[in-house]
mmCIF file of the N, C-alpha and C atoms, coordinates in Angstrom:
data_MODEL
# 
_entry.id   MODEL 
# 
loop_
_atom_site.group_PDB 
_atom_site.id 
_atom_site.type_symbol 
_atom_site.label_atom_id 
_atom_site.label_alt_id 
_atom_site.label_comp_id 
_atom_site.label_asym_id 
_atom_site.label_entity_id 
_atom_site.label_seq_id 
_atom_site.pdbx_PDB_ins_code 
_atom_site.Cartn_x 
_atom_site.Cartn_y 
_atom_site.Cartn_z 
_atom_site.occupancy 
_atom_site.B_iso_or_equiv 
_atom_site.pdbx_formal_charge 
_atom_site.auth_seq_id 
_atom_site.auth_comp_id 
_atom_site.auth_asym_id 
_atom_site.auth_atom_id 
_atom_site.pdbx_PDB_model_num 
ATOM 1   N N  . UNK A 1 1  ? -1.763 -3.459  -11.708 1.00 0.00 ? 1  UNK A N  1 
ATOM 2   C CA . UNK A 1 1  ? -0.794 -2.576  -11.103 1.00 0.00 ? 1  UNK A CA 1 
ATOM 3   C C  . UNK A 1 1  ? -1.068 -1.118  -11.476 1.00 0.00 ? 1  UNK A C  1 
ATOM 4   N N  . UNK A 1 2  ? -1.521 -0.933  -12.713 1.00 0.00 ? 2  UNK A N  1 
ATOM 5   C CA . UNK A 1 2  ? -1.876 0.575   -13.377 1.00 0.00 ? 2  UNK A CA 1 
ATOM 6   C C  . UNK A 1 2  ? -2.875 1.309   -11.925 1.00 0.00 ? 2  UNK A C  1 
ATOM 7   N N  . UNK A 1 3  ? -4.152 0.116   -11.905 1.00 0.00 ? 3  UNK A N  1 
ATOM 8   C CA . UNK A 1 3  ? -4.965 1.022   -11.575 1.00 0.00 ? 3  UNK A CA 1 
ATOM 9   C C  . UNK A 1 3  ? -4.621 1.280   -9.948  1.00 0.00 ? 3  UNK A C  1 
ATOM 10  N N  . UNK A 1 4  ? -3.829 0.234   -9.238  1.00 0.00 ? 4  UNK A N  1 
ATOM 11  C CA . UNK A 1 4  ? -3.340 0.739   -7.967  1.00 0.00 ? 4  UNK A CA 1 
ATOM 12  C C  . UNK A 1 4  ? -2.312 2.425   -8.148  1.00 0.00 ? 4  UNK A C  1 
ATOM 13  N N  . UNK A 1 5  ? -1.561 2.171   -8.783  1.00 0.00 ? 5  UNK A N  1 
ATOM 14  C CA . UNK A 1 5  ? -0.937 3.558   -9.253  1.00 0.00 ? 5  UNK A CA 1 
ATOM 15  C C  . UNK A 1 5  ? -1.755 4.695   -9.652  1.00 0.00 ? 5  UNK A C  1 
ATOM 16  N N  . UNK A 1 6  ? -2.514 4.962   -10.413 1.00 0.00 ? 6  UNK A N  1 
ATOM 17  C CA . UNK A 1 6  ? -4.081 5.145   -10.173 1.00 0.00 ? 6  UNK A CA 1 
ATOM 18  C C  . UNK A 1 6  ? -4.882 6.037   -8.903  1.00 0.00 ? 6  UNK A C  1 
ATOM 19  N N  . UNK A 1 7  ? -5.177 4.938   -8.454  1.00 0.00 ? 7  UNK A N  1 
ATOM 20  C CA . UNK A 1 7  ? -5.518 5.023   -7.033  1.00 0.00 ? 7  UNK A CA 1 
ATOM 21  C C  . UNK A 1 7  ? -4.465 5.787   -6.244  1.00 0.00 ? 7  UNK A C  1 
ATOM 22  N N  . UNK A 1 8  ? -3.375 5.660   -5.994  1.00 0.00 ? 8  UNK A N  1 
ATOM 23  C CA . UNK A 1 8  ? -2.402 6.165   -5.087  1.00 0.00 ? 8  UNK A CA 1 
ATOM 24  C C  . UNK A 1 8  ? -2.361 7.416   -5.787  1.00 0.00 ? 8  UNK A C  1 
ATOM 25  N N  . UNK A 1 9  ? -2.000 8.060   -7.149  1.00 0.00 ? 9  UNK A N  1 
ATOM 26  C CA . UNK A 1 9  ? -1.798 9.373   -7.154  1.00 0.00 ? 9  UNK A CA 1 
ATOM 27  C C  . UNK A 1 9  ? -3.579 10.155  -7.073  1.00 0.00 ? 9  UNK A C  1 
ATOM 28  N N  . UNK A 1 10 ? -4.719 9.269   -6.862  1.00 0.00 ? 10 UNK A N  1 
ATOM 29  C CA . UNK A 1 10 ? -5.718 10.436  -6.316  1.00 0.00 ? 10 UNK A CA 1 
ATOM 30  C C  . UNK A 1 10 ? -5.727 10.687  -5.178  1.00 0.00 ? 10 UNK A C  1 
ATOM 31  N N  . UNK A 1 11 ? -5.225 10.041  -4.332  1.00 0.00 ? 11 UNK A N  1 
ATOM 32  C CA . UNK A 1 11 ? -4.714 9.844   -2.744  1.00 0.00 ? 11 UNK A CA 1 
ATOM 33  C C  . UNK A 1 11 ? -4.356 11.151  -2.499  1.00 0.00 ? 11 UNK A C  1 
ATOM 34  N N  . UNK A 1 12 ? -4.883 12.032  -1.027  1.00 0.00 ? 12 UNK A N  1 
ATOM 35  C CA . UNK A 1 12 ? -4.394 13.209  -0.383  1.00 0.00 ? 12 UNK A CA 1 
ATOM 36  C C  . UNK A 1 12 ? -3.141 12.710  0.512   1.00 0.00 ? 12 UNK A C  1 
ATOM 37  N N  . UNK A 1 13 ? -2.202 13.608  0.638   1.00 0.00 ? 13 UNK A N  1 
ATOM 38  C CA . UNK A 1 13 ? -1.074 13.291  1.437   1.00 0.00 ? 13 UNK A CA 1 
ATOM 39  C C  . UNK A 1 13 ? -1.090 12.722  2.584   1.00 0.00 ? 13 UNK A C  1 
ATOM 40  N N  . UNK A 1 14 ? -2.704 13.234  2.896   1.00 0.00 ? 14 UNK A N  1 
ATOM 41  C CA . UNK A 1 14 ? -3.082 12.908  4.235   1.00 0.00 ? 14 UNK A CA 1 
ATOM 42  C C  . UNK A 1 14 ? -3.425 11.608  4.273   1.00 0.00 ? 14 UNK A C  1 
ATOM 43  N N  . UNK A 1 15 ? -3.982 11.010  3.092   1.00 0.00 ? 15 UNK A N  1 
ATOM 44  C CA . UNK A 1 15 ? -4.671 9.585   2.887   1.00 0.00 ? 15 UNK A CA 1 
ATOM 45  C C  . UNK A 1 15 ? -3.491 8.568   2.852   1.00 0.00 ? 15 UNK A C  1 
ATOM 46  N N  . UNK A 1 16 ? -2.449 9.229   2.180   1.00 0.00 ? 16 UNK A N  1 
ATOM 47  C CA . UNK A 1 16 ? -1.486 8.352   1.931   1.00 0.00 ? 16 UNK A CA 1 
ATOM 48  C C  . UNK A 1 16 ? -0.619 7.627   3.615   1.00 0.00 ? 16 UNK A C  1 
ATOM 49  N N  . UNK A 1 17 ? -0.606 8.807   4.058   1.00 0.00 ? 17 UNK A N  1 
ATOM 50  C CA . UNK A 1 17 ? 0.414  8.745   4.849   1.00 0.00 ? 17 UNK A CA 1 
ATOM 51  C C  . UNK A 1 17 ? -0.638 8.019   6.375   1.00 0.00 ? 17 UNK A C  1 
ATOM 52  N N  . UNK A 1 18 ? -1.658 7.946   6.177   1.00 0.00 ? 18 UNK A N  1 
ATOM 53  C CA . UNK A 1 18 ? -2.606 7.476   7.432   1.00 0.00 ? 18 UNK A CA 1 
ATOM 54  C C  . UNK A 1 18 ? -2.419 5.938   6.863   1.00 0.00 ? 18 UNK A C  1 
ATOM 55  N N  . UNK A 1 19 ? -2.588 6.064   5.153   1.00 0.00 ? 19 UNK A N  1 
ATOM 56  C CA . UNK A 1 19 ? -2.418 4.267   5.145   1.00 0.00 ? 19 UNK A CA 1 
ATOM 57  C C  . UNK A 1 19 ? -1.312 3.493   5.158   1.00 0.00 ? 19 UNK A C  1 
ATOM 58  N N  . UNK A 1 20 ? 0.176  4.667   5.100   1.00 0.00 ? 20 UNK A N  1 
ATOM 59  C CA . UNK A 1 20 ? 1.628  3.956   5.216   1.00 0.00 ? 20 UNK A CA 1 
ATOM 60  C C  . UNK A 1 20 ? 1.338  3.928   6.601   1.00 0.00 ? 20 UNK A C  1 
ATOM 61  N N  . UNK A 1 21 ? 0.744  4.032   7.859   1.00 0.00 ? 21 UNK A N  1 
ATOM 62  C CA . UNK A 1 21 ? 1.010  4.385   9.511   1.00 0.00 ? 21 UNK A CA 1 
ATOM 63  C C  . UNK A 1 21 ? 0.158  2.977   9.527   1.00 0.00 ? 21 UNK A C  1 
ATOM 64  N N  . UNK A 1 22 ? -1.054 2.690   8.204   1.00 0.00 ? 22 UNK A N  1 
ATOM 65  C CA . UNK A 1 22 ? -1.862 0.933   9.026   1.00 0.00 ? 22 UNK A CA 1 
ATOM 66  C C  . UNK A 1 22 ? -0.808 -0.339  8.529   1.00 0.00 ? 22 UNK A C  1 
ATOM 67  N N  . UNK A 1 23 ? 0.404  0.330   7.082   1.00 0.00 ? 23 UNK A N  1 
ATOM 68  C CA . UNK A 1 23 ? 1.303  -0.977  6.830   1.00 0.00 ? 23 UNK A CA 1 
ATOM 69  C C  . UNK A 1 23 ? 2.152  -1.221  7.636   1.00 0.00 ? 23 UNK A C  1 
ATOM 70  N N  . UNK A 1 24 ? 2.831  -0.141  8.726   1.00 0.00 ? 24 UNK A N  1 
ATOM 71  C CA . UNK A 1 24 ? 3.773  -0.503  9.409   1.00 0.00 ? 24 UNK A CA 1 
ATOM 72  C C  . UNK A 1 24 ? 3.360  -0.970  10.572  1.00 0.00 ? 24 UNK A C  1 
ATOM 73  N N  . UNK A 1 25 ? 1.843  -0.847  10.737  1.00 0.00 ? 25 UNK A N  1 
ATOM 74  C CA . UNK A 1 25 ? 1.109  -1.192  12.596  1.00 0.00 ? 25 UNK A CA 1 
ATOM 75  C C  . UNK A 1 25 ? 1.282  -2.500  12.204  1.00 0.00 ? 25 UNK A C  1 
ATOM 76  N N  . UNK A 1 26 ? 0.460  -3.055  10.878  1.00 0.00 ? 26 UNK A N  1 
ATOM 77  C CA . UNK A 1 26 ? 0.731  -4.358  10.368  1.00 0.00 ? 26 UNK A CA 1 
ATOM 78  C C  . UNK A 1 26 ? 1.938  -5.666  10.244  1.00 0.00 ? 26 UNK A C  1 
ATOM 79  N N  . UNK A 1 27 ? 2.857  -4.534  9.600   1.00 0.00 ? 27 UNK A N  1 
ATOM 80  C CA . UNK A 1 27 ? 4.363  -5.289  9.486   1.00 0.00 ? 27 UNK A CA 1 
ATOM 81  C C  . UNK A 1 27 ? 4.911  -5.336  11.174  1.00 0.00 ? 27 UNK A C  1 
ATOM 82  N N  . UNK A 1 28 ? 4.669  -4.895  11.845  1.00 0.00 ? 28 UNK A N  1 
ATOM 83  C CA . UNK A 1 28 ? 4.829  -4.943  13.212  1.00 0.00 ? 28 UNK A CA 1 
ATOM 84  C C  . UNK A 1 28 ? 4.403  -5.642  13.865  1.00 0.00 ? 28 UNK A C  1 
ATOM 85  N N  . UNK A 1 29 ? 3.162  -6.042  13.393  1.00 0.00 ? 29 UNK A N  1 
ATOM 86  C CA . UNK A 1 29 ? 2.418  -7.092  14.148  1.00 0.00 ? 29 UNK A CA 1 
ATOM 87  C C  . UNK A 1 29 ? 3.018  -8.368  14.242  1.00 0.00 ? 29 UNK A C  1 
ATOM 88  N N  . UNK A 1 30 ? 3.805  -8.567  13.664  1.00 0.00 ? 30 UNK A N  1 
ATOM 89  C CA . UNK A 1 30 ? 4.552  -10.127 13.718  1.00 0.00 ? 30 UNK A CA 1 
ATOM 90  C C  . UNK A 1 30 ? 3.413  -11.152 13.242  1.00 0.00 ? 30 UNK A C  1 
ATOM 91  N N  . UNK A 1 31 ? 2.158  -10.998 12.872  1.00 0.00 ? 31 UNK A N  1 
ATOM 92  C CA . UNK A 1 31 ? 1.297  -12.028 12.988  1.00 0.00 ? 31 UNK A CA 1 
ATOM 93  C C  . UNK A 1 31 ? 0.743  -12.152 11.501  1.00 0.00 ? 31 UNK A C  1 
ATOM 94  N N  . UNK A 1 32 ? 1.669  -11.626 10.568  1.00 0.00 ? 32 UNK A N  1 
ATOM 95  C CA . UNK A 1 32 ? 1.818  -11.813 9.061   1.00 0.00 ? 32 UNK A CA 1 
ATOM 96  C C  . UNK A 1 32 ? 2.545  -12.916 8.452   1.00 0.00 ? 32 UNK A C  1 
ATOM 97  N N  . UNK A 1 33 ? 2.552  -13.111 7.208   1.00 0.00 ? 33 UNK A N  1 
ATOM 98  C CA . UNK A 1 33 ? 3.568  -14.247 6.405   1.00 0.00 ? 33 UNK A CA 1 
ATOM 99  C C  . UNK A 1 33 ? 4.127  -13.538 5.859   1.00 0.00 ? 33 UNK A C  1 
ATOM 100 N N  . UNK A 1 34 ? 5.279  -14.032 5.625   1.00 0.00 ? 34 UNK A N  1 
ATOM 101 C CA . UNK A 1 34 ? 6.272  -13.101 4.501   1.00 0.00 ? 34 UNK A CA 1 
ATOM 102 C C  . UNK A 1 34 ? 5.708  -12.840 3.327   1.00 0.00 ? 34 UNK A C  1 
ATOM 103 N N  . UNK A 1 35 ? 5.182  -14.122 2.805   1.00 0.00 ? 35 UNK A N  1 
ATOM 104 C CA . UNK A 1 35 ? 4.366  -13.049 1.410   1.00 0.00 ? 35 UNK A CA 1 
ATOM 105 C C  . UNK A 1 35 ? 3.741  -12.223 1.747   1.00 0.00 ? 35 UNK A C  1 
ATOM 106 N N  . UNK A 1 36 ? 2.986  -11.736 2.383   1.00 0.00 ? 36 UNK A N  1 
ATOM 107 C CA . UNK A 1 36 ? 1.825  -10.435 2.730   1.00 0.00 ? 36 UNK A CA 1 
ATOM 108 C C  . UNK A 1 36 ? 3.019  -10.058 3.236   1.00 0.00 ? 36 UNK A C  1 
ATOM 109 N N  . UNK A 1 37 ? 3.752  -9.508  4.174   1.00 0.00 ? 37 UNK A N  1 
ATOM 110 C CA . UNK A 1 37 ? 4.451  -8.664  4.653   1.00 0.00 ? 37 UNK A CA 1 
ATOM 111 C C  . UNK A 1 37 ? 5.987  -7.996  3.479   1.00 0.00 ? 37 UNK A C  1 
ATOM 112 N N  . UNK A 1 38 ? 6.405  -8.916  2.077   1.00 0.00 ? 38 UNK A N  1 
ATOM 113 C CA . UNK A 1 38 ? 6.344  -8.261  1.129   1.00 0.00 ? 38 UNK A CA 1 
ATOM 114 C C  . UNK A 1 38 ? 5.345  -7.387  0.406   1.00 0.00 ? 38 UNK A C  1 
ATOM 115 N N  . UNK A 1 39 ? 4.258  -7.978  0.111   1.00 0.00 ? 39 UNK A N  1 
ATOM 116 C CA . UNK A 1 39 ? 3.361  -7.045  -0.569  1.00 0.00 ? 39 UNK A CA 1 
ATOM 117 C C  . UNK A 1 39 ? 3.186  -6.034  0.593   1.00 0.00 ? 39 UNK A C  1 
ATOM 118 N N  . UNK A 1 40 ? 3.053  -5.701  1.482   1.00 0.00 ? 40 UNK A N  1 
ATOM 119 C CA . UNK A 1 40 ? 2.879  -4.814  1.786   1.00 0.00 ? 40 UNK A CA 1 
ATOM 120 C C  . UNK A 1 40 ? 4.001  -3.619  2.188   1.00 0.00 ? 40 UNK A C  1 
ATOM 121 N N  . UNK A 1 41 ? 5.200  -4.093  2.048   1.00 0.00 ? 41 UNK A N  1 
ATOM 122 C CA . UNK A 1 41 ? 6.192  -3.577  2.089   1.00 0.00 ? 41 UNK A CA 1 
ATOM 123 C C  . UNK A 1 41 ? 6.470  -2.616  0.374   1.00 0.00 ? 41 UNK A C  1 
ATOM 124 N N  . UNK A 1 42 ? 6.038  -3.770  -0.631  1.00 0.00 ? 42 UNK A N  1 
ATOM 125 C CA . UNK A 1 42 ? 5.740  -2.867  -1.873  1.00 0.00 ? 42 UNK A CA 1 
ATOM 126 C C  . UNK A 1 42 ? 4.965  -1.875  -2.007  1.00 0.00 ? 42 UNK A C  1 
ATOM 127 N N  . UNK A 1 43 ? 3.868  -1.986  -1.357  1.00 0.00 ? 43 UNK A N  1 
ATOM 128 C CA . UNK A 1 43 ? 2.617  -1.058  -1.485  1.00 0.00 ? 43 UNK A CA 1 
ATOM 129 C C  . UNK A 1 43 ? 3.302  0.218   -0.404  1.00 0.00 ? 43 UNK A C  1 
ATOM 130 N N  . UNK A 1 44 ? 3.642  -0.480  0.640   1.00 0.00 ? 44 UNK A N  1 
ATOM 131 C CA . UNK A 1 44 ? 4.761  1.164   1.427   1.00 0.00 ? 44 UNK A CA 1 
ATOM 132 C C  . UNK A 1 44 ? 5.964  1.879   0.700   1.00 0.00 ? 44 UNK A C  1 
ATOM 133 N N  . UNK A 1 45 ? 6.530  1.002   -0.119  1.00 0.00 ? 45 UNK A N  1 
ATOM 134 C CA . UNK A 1 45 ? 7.426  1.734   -1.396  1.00 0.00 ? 45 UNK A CA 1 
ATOM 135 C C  . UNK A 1 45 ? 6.827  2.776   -2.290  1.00 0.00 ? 45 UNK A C  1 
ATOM 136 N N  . UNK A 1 46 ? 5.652  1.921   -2.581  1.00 0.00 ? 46 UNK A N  1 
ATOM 137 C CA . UNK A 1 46 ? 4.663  3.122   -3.929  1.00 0.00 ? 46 UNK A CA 1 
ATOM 138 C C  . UNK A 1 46 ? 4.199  4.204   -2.882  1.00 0.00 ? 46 UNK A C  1 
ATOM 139 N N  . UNK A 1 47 ? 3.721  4.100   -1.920  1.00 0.00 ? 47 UNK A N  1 
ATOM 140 C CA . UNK A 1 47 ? 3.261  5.124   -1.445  1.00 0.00 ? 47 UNK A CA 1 
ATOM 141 C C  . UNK A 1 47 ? 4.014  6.346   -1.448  1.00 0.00 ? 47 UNK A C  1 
ATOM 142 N N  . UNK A 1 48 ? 5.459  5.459   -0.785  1.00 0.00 ? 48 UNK A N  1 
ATOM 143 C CA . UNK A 1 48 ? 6.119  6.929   -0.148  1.00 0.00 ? 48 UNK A CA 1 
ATOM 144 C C  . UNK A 1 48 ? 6.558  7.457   -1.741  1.00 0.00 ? 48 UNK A C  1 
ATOM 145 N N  . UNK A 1 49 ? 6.907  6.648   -2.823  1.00 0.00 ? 49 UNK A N  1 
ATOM 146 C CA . UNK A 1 49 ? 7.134  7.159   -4.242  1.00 0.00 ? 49 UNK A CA 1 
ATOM 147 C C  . UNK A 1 49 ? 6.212  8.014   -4.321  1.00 0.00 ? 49 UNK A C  1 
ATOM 148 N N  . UNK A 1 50 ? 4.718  8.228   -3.990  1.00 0.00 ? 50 UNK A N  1 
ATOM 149 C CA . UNK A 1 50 ? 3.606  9.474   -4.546  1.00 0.00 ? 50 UNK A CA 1 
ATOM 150 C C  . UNK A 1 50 ? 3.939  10.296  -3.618  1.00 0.00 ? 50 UNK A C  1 
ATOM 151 N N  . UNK A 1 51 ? 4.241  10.031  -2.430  1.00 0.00 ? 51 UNK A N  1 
ATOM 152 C CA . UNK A 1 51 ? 4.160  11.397  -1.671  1.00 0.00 ? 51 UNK A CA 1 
ATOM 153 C C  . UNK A 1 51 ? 5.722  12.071  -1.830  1.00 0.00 ? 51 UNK A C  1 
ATOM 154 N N  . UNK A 1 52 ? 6.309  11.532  -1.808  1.00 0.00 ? 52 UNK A N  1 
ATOM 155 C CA . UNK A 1 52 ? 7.745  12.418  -2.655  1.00 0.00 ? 52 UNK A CA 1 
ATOM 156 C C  . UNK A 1 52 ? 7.402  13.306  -3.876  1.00 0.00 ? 52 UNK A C  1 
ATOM 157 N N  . UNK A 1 53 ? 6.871  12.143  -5.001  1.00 0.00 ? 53 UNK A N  1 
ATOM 158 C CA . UNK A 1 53 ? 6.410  13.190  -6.181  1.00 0.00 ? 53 UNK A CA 1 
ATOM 159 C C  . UNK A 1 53 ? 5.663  14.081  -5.768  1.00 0.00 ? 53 UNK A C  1 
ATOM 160 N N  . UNK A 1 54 ? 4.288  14.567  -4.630  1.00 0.00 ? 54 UNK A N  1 
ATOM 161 C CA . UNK A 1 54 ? 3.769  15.386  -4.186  1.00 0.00 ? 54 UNK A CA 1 
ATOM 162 C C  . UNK A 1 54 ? 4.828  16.848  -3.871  1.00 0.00 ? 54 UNK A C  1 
ATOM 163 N N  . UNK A 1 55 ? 5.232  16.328  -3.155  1.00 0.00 ? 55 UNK A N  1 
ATOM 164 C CA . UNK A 1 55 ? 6.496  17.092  -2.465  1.00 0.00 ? 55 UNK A CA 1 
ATOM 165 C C  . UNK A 1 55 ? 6.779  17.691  -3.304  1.00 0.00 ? 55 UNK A C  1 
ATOM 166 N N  . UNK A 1 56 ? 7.790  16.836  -4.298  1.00 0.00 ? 56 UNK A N  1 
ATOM 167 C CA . UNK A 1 56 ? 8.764  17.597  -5.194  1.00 0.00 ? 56 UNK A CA 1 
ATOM 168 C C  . UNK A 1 56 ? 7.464  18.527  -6.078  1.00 0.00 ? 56 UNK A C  1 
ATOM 169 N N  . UNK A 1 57 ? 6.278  18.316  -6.469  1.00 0.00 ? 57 UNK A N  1 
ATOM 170 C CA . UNK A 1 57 ? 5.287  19.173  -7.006  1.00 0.00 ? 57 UNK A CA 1 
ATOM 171 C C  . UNK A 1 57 ? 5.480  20.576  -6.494  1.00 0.00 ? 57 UNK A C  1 
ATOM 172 N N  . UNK A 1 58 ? 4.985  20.299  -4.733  1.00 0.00 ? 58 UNK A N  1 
ATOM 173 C CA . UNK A 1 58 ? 5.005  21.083  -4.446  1.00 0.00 ? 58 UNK A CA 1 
ATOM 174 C C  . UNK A 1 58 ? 6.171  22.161  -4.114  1.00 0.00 ? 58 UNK A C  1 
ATOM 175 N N  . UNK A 1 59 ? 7.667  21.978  -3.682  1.00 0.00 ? 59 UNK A N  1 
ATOM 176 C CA . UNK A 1 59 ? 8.470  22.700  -4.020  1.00 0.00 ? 59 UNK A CA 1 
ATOM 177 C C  . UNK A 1 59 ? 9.159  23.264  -4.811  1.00 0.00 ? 59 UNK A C  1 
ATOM 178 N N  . UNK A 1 60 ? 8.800  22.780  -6.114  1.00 0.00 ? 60 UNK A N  1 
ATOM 179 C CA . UNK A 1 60 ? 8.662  23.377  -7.354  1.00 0.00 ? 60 UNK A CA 1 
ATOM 180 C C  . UNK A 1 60 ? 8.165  24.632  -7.501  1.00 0.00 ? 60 UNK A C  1 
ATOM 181 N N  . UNK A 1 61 ? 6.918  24.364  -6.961  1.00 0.00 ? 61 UNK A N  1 
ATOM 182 C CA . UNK A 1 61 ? 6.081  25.496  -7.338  1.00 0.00 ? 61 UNK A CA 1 
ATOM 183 C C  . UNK A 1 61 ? 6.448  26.636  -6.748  1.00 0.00 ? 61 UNK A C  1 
ATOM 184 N N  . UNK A 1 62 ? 6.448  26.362  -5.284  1.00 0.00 ? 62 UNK A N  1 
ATOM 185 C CA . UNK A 1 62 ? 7.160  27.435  -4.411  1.00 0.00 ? 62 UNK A CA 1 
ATOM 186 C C  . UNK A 1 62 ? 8.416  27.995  -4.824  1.00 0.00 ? 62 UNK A C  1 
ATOM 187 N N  . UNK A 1 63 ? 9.322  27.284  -5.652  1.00 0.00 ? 63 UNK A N  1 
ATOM 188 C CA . UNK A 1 63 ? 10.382 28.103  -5.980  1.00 0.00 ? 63 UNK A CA 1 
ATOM 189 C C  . UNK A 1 63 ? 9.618  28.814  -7.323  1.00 0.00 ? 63 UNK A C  1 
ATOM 190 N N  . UNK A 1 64 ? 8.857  28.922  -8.090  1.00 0.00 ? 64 UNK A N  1 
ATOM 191 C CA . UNK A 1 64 ? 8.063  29.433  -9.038  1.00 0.00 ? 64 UNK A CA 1 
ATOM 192 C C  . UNK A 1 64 ? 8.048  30.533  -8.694  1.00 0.00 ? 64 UNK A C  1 
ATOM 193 N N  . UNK A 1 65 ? 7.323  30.973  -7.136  1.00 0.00 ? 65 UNK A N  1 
ATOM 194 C CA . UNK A 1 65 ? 6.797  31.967  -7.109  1.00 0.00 ? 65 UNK A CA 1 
ATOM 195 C C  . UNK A 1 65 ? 7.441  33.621  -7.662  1.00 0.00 ? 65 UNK A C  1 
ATOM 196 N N  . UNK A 1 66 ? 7.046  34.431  -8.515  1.00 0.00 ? 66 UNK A N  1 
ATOM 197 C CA . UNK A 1 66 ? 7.282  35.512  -8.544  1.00 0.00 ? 66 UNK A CA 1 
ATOM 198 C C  . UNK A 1 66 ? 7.519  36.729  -7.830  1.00 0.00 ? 66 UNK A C  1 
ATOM 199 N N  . UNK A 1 67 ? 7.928  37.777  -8.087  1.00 0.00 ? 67 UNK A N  1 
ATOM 200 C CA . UNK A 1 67 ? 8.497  39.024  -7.086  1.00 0.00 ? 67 UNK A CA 1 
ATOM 201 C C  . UNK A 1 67 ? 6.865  39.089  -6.672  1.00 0.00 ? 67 UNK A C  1 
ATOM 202 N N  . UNK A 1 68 ? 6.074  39.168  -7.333  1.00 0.00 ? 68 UNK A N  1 
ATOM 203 C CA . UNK A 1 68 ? 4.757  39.735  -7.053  1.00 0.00 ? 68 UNK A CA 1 
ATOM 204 C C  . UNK A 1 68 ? 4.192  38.465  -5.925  1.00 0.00 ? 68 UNK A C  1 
ATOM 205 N N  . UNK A 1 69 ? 4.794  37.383  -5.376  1.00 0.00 ? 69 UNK A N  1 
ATOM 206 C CA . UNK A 1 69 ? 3.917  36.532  -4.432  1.00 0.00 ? 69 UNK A CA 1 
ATOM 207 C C  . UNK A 1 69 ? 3.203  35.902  -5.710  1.00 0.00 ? 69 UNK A C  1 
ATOM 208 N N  . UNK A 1 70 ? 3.248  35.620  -6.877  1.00 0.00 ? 70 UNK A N  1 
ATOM 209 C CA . UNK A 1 70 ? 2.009  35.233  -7.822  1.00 0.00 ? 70 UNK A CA 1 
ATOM 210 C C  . UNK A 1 70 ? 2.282  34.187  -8.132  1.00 0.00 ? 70 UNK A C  1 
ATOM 211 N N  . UNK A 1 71 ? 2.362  32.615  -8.250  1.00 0.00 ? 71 UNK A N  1 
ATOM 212 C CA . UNK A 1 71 ? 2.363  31.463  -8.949  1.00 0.00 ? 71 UNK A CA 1 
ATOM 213 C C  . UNK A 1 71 ? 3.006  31.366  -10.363 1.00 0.00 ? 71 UNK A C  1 
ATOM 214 N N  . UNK A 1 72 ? 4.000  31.330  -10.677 1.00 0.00 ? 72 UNK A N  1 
ATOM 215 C CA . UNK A 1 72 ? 3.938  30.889  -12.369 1.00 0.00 ? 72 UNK A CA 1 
ATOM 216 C C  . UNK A 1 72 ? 4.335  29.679  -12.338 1.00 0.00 ? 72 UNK A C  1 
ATOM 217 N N  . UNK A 1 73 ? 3.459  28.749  -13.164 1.00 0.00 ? 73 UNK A N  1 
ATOM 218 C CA . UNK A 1 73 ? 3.417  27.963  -13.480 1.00 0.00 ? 73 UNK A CA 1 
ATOM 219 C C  . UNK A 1 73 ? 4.737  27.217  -14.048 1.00 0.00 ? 73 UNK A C  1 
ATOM 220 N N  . UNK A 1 74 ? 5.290  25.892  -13.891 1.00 0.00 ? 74 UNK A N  1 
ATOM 221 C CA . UNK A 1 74 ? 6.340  25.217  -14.822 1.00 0.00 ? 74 UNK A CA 1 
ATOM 222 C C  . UNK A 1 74 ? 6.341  24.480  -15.757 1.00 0.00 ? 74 UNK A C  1 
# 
């Protein structure tokens, strides 16, 4: 489980979110078992969990920014 967690936070937002768009083509497909269509319903939980933490990264930062437009760090 570590190294899937792992894996998901080296993931670009872009990566993430192209592979939550193949779990739901999947879970849609009707042509799954419920066990796989749990696990993959977990693995769409963790995802959207990294790309939130992305998020919240990133609006963090943006409220960071200084009078000068400059980044400070949190």
């Amino acid at each position: 489980m570590a190294e899937t967690e792992n894996r998901n936070q080296e993931m670009t937002m872009e990566e993430a979110l192209k592979e939550l768009d193949g779990i739901v083509e999947r879970l849609e497909s009707r042509e799954i078992s419920l066990e796989d269509s749990f696990a993959l319903y977990q693995k769409g939980m963790e995802l959207l969990r990294q790309c939130g933490s992305k998020i919240d990264t990133v609006e963090k930062k943006m409220l960071k920014l200084n009078e000068d437009g400059e980044l400070s760090e949190f």
